[in-house]
PAGU-765136 format. One line per 4 residues: their letters; for each residue x, y, z of C-alpha. Coordinates in nm, 2 decimals, always signed. Each point is the difference from the previous one (the first is absolute). Layout:
N
a = X:Y:Z; ...
//
This chain:
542
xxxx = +16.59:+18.02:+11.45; -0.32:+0.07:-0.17; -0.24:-0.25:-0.14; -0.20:+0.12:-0.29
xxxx = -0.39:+0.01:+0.04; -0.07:-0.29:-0.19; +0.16:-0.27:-0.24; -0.18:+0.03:-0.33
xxxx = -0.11:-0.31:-0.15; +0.01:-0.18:-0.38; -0.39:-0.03:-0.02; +0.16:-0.36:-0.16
xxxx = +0.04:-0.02:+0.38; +0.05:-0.41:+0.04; -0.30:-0.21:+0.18; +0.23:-0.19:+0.21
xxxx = +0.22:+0.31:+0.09; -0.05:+0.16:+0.39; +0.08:+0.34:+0.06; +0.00:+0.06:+0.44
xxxx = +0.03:+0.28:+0.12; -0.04:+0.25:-0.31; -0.32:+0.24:+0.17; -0.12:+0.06:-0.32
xxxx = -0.05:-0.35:-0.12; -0.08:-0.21:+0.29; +0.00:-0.35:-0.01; -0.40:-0.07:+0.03
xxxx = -0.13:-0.17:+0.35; -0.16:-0.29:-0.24; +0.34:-0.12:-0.14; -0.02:-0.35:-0.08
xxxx = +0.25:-0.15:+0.30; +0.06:-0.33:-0.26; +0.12:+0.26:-0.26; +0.20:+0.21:+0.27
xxxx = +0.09:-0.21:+0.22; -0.03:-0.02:+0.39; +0.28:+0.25:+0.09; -0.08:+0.24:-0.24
xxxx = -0.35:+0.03:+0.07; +0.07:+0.05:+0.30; +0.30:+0.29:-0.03; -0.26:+0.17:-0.20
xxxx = -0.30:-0.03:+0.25; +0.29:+0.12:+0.27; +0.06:+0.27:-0.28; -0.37:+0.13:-0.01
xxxx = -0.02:-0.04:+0.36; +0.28:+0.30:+0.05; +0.29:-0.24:+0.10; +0.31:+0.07:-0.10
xxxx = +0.10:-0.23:-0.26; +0.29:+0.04:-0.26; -0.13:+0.06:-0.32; -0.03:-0.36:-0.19
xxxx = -0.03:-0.11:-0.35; -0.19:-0.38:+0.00; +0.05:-0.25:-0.32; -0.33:-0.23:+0.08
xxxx = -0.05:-0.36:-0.02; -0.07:-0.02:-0.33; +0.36:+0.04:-0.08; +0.10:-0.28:+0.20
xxxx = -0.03:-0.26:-0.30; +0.24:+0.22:-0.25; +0.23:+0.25:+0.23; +0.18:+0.10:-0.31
xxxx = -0.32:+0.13:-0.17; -0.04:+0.23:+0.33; +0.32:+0.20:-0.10; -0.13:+0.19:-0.30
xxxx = -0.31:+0.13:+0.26; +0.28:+0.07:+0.27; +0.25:+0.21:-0.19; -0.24:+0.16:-0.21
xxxx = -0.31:+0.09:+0.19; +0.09:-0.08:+0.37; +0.34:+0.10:+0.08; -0.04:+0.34:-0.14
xxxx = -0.26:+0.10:+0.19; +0.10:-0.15:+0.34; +0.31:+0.20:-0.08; -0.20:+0.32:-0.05
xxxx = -0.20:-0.04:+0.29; +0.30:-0.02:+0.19; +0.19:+0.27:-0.15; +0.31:-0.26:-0.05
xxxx = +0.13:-0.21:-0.28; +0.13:-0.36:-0.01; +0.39:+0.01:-0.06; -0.01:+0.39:+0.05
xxxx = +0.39:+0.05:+0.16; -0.09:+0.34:+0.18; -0.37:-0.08:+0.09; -0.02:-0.36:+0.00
xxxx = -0.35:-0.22:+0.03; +0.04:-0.30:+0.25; -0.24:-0.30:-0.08; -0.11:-0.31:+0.23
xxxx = -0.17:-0.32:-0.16; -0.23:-0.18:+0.13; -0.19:-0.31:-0.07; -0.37:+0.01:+0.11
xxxx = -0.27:-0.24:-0.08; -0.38:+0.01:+0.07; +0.04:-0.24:+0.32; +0.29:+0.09:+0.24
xxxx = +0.27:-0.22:-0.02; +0.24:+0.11:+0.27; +0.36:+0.02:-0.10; -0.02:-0.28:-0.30
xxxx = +0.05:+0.25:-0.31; +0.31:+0.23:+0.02; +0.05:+0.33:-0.02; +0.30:+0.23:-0.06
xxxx = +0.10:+0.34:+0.13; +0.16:+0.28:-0.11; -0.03:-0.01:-0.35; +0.17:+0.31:-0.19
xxxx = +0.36:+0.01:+0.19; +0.30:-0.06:-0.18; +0.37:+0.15:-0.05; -0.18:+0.31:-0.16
xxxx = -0.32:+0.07:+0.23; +0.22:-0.03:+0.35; +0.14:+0.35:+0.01; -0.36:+0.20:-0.15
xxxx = -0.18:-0.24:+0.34; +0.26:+0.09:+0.24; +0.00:+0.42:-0.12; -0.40:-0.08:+0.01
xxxx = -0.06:-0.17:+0.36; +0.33:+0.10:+0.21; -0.01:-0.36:+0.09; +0.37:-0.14:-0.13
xxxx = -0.04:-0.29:+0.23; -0.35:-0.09:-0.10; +0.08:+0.01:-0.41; +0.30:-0.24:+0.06
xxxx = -0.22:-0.23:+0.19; -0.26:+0.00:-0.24; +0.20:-0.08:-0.32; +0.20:-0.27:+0.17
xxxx = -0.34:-0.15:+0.10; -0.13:+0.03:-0.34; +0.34:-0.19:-0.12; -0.12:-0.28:+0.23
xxxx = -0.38:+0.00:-0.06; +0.08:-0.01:-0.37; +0.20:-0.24:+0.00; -0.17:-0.27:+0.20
xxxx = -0.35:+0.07:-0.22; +0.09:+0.08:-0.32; +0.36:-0.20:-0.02; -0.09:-0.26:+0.29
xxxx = +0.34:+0.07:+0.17; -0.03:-0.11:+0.36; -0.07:+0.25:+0.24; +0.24:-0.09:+0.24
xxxx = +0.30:+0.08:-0.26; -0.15:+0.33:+0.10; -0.01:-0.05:+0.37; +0.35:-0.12:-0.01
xxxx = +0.11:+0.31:-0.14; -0.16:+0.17:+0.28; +0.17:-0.19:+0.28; +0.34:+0.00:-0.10
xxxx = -0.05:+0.39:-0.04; -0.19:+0.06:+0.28; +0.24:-0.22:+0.26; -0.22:-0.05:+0.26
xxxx = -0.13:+0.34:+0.02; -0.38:+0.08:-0.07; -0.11:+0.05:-0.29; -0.14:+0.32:+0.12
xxxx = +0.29:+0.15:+0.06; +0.17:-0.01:-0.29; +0.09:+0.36:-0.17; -0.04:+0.08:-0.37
xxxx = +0.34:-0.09:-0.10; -0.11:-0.35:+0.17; -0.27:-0.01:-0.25; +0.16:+0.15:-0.29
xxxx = +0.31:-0.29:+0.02; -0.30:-0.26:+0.06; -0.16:+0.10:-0.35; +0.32:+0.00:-0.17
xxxx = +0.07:-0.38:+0.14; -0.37:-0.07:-0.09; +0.01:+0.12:-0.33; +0.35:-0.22:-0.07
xxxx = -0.17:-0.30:+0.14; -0.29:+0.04:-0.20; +0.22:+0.02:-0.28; +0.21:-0.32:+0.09
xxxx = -0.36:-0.20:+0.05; -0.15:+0.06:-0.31; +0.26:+0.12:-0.27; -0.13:+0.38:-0.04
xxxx = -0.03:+0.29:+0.10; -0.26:+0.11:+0.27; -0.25:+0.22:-0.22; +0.07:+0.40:-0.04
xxxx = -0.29:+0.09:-0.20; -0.26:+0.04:+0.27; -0.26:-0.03:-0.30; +0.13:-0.40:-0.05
xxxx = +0.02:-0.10:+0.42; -0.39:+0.10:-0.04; -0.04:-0.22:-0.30; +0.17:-0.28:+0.19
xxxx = -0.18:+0.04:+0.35; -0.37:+0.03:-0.19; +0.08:-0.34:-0.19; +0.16:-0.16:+0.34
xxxx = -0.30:+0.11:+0.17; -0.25:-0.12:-0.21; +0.17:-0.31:-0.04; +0.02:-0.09:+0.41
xxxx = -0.38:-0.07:-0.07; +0.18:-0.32:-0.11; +0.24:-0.12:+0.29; -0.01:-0.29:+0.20
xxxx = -0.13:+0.22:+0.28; -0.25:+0.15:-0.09; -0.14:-0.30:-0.23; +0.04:-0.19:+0.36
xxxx = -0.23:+0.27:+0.18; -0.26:+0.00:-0.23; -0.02:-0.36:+0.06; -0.01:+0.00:+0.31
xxxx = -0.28:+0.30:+0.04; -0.19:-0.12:-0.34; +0.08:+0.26:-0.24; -0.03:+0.01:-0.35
xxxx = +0.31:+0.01:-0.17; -0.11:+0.19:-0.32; -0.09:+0.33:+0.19; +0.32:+0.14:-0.08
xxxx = +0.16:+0.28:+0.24; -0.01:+0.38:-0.09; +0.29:+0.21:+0.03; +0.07:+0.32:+0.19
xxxx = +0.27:+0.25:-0.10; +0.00:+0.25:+0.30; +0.22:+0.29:+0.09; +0.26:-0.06:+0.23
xxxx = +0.00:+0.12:+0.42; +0.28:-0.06:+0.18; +0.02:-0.11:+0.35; +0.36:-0.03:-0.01
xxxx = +0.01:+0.40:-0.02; +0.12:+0.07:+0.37; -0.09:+0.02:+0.34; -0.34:+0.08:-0.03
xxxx = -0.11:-0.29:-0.26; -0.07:-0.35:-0.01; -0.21:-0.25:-0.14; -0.26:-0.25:+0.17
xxxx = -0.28:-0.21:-0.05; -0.31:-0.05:+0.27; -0.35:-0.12:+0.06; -0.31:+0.20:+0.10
xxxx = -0.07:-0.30:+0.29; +0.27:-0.26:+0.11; -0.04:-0.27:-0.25; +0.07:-0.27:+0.27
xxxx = -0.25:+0.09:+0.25; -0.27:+0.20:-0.16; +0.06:+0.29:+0.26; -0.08:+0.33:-0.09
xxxx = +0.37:+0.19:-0.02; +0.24:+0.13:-0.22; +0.28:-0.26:-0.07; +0.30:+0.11:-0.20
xxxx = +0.35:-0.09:-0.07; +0.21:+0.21:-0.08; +0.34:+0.13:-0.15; +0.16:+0.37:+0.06
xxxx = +0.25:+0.09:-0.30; -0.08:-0.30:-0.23; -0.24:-0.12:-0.34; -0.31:-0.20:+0.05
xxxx = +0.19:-0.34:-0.15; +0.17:+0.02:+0.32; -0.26:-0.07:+0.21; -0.25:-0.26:-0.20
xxxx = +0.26:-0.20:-0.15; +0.08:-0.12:+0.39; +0.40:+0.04:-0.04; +0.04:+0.27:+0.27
xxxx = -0.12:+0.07:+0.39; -0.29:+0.29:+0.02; -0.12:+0.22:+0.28; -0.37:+0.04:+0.08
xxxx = -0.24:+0.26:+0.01; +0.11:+0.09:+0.37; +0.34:+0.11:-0.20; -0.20:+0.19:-0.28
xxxx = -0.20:+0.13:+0.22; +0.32:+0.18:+0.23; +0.17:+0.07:-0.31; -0.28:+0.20:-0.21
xxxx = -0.29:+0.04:+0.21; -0.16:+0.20:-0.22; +0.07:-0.20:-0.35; -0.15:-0.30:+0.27
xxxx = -0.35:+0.21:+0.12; -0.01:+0.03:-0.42; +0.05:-0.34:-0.05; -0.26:-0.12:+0.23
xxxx = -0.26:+0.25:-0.10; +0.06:-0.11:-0.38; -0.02:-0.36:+0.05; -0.35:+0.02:+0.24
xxxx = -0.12:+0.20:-0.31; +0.10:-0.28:-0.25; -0.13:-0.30:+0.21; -0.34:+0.21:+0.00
xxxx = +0.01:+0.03:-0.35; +0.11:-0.36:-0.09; -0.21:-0.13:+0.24; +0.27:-0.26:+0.12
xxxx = +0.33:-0.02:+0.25; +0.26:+0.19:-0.24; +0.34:-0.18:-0.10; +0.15:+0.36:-0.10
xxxx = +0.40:+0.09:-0.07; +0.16:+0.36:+0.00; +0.30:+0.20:-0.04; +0.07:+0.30:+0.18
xxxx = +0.22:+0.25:-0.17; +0.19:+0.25:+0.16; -0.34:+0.05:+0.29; -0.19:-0.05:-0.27
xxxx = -0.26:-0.31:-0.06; -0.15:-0.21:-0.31; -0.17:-0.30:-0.01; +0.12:-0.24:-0.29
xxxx = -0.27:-0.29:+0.07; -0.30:-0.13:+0.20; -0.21:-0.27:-0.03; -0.18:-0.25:+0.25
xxxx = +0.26:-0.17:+0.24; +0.04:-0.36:+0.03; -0.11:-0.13:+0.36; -0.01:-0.34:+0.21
xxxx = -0.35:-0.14:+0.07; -0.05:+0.12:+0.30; +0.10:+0.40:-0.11; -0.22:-0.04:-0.29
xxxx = -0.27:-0.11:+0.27; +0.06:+0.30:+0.20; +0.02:+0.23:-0.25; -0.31:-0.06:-0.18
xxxx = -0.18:-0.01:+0.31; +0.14:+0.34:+0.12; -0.07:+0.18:-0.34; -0.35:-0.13:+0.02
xxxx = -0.01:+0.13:+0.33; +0.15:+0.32:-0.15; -0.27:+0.02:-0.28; +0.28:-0.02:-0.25
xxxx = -0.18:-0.31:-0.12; -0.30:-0.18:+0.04; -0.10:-0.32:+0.13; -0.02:-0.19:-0.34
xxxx = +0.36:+0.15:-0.10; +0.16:-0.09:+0.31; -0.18:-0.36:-0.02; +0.17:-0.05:-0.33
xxxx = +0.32:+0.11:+0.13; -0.04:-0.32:+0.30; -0.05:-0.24:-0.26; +0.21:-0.33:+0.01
xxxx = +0.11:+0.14:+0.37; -0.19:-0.20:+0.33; -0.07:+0.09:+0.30; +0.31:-0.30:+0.14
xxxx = +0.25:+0.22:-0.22; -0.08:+0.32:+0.28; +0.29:-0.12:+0.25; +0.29:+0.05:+0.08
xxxx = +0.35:-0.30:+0.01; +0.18:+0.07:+0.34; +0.27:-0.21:+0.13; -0.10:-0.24:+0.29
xxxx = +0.15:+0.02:+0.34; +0.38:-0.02:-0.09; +0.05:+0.00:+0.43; -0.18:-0.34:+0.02
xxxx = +0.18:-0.21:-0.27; +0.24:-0.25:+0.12; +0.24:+0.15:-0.27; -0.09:+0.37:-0.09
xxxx = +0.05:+0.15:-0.30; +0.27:+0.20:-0.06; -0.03:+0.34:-0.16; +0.32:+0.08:-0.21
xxxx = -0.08:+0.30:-0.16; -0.24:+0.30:-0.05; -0.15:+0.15:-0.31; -0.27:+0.25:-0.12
xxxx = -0.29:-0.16:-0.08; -0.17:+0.09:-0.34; -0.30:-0.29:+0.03; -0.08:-0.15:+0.30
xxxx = -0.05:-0.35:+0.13; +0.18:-0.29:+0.14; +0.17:-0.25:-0.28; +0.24:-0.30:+0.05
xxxx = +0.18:-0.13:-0.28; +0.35:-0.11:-0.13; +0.24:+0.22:-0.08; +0.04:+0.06:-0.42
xxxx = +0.26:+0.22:-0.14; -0.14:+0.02:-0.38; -0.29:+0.02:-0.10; +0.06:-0.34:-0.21
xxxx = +0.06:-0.15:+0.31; -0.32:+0.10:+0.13; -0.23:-0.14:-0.23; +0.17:-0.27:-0.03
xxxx = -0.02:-0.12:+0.38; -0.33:+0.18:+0.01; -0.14:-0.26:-0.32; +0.16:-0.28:+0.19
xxxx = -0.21:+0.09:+0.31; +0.15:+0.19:+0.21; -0.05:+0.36:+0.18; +0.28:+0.25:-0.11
xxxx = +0.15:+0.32:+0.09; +0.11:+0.21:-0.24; +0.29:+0.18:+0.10; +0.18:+0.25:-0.20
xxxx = +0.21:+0.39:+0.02; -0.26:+0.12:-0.21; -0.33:+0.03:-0.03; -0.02:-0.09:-0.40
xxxx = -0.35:+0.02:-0.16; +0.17:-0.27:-0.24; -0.07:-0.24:+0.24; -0.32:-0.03:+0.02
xxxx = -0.06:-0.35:-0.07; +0.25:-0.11:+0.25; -0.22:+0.27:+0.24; -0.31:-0.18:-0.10
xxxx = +0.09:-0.32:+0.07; +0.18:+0.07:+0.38; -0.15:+0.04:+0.35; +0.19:+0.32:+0.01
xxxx = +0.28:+0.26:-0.06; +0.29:+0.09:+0.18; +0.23:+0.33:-0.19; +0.31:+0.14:+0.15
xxxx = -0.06:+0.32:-0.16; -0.35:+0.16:-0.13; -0.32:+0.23:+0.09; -0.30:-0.12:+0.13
xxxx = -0.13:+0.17:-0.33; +0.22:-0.13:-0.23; -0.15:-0.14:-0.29; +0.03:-0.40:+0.12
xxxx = -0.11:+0.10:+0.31; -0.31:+0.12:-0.10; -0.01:-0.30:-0.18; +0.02:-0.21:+0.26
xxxx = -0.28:+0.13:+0.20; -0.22:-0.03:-0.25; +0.08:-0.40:-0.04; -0.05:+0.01:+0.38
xxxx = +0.35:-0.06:+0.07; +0.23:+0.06:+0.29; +0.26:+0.21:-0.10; +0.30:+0.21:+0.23
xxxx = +0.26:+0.19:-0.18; +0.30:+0.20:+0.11; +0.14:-0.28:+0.21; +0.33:+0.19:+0.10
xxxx = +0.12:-0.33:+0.19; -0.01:-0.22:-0.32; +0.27:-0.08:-0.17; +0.05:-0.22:-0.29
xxxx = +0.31:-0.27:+0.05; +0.02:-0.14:-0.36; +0.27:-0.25:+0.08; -0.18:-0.09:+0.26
xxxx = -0.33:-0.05:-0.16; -0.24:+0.21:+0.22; +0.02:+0.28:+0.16; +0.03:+0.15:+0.36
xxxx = -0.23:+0.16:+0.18; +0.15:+0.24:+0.28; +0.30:-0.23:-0.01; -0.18:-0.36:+0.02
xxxx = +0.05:-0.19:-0.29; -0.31:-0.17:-0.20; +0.07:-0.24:-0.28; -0.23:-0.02:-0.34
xxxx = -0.25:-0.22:+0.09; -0.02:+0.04:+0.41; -0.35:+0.14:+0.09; -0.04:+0.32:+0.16
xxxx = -0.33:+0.21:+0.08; -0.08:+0.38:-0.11; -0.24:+0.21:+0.30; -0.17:+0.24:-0.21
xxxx = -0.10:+0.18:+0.29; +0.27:+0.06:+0.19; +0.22:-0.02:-0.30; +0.24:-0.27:+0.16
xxxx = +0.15:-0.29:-0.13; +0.07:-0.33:+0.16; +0.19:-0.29:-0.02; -0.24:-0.35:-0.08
xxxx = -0.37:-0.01:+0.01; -0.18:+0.18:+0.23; -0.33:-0.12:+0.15; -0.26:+0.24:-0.13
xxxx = -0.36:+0.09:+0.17; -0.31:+0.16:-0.20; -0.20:+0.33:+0.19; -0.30:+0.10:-0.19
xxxx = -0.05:+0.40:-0.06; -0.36:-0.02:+0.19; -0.10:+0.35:-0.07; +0.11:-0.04:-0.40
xxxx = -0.17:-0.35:+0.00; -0.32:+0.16:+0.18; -0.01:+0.28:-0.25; +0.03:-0.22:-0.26
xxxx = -0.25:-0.23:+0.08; -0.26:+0.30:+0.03; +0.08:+0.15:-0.32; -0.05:-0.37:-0.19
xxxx = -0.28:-0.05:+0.15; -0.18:+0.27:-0.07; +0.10:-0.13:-0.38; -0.18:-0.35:+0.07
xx = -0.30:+0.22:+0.11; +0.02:-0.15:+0.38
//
């Protein structure tokens, strides 16, 4: 397919109207990231940088207040030309246009806005993708998970209405593994259900599903969540969130694709290294929304060296540029890779310690940046929770299961199954554990208010995850041995069960759970501390 040189422009060309990736109209390096928005100012720095990033049209802030009034600048003016510059048209049954939407404010807010995928398919765009990619499988997939998407944000029908759909087809078997006619009965049970929940039709005019995922979009500015996390991190709830409308990659095309999300430095220690999870044959929803198992970059790196040498190349490049550990997601499409975001990763105390200190030692910043980035952190935060001596307690702890550790630490707590549970015992005094399948970013104030978090399912990068860290939380997900025993009320771990309420103790480090409270000892990081100490000192002119 050819793209066309340029995409000519209105010279009515709208002020709040982003055009990234069109090489003849660049969006300028001193964009206004409040007018942007922090995702889209980045995509476009990533853009002028060389990445490859999918070619994006952004509705800024300003439309945040009034979505509706954004329309008239969309169809008119922006659609048109991100179509051009494509060389593919919204609705088109032979050539068809595939759209993400994404929220995107000035300051990251981690999973607390929505997005929606695949935007364009319907009855009458399936057979133009299918002659257009080869990938019969991968179109199937990708309108059934639009069904679902669109449904739980636009029409608020529960998710796992979805996901029940998906079990009962799938019978035990991996999702993975399921063939195109798999996915082609799944949409057709999706699109019935949708019908059943809310009394119409699933949309078939791609032009209306974009209508309806802008406004939805826009609007998640507004949900509990998100309103919750700005509370929590002091933001200002009239900033408003921009909105991008990018083309679709698919990693859910084959073999050779796959979607992940990493960090520049691991976020929980501050060491220098790659740190990646992910997802071969699958959408990036898959791996931050914490409701599947991932592989690592030891896995990426065995199944596409070469898209993995890229990846770390890129990535060094970008935490150069941004000056800060990166927080980056990608697709890779049929071997090859795009970046859809970066921005500065969230971190524990003692990475952010380490990592200001090593890119001052770097001369990625200097010492009055990396002092400002160790504010409200002291030197007695720069050590490390271990476990005491389990072999010399009369009555040792028992470890009942093991997890992968996504924040570390040592927490004790009692055991909460909702996260109205939580607060509730936590406002009445008491240390909780939050324990849950998923990792949902909707429960953040339940997050806030624990010791810790304890998933059966999830990615150390899923968006709570990362969420967690930053709050300085423990948090393990993808406990295979929990089980939830509702009649019970608890669940089992490997087999043992815990009742609501019983305490129980995450090991951040070793990623093990135990049974009761477990006596904890504190061992200070003495070369972190030391450095730390030199660097602030040299601030109070000693």
């Amino acid at each position: 397919m050819s793209h066309p040189a340029q995409a000519p422009r209105s010279a009515r060309w709208p002020a709040h109207l982003y055009l990234i990736g069109d090489p003849e109209h660049p969006v300028p390096a001193n964009a206004d990231v409040h007018k942007m928005g922090n995702k889209a100012h980045n995509l476009a720095r990533m853009s002028r940088l060389g990445l490859n990033v999918p070619e994006a049209l952004v509705l800024g802030t300003a439309h945040a207040r009034h979505p509706d009034k954004a329309m008239p600048d969309l169809l008119q003016h922006g659609l048109p030309a991100l179509e051009r510059l494509v060389g593919r048209r919204l609705g088109d049954a032979r050539n068809p246009l595939l759209l993400s939407v994404r929220s995107g404010a000035a300051v990251s807010m981690p999973g607390m806005m929505e997005t929606i995928l695949n935007i364009g398919l319907c009855d009458e765009t399936v057979s133009g993708l299918i002659r257009q990619t080869g990938h019969p499988r991968m179109v199937w997939d990708s309108y059934r998970r639009l069904v679902a998407c669109y449904g739980e944000v636009v029409q608020g029908i529960p998710m796992d209405r979805f996901d029940q759909l998906l079990s009962e087809l799938a019978q035990g078997t991996d999702e993975a593994l399921l063939d195109f006619a798999d996915m082609r009965e799944l949409t057709r049970r999706s699109l019935l259900a949708y019908q059943d929940a809310c009394g119409q039709r699933f949309p078939q005019v791609p032009l209306d599903q974009l209508r309806g995922a802008v406004r939805a979009v826009f609007e998640s500015w507004h949900a509990e969540k998100a309103r919750a996390y700005r509370e929590m991190n002091h933001i200002d709830h009239d900033l408003g969130t921009a909105v991008t409308i990018q083309r679709m990659v698919f990693g859910n095309s084959g073999l050779h694709s796959g979607s992940g999300v990493g960090f520049t430095r691991n976020p929980t220690t501050g060491v220098r290294e790659t740190w990646v999870d992910f997802l071969p044959n699958a959408q990036g929803e898959d791996v931050v929304a914490g409701r599947r198992a991932v592989l690592g970059a030891d896995a990426l790196a065995q199944w596409m060296p070469d898209v993995w040498r890229q990846l770390q190349e890129e990535t060094t490049q970008l935490e150069a540029v941004q000056h800060d550990m990166q927080d980056f997601e990608f697709t890779i499409e049929s071997g090859t890779l795009f970046f859809l975001q970066t921005r500065d990763g969230k971190r524990n105390k003692q990475a952010a310690a380490r990592i200001a200190l090593d890119l001052l030692d770097e001369q990625v910043i200097d010492a009055a940046t990396a002092r400002a980035r160790l504010q409200g952190i002291d030197v007695d935060d720069l050590h490390e929770q271990r476990l005491a001596d389990l072999s010399r307690s009369d009555a040792p702890a028992q470890a009942l299961a093991a997890a992968v550790s996504a924040s570390p630490g040592i927490a004790s707590g009692v055991l909460a199954l909702t996260p109205e549970r939580a607060i509730e015992w936590a406002q009445a005094g008491r240390d909780v554990i939050l324990v849950r399948k998923d990792a949902e970013t909707s429960d953040v104030a339940a997050l806030q208010a624990s010791r810790g978090l304890l998933t059966q399912r999830g990615a150390r990068t899923s968006h709570a995850a990362v969420v967690a860290r930053q709050l300085d939380k423990v948090c393990l997900v993808g406990c295979d041995g929990l089980v939830f025993d509702a009649a019970g009320g608890g669940v089992r771990l490997v087999g043992t069960f815990v009742a609501e309420g019983d305490a129980i103790t995450l090991d951040g480090h070793r990623g093990q759970v135990y049974l009761g409270e477990v006596q904890v000892t504190r061992v200070p990081d003495v070369e972190l501390q030391a450095r730390f100490q030199r660097l602030m000192a040299v601030a109070d002119g000693r």
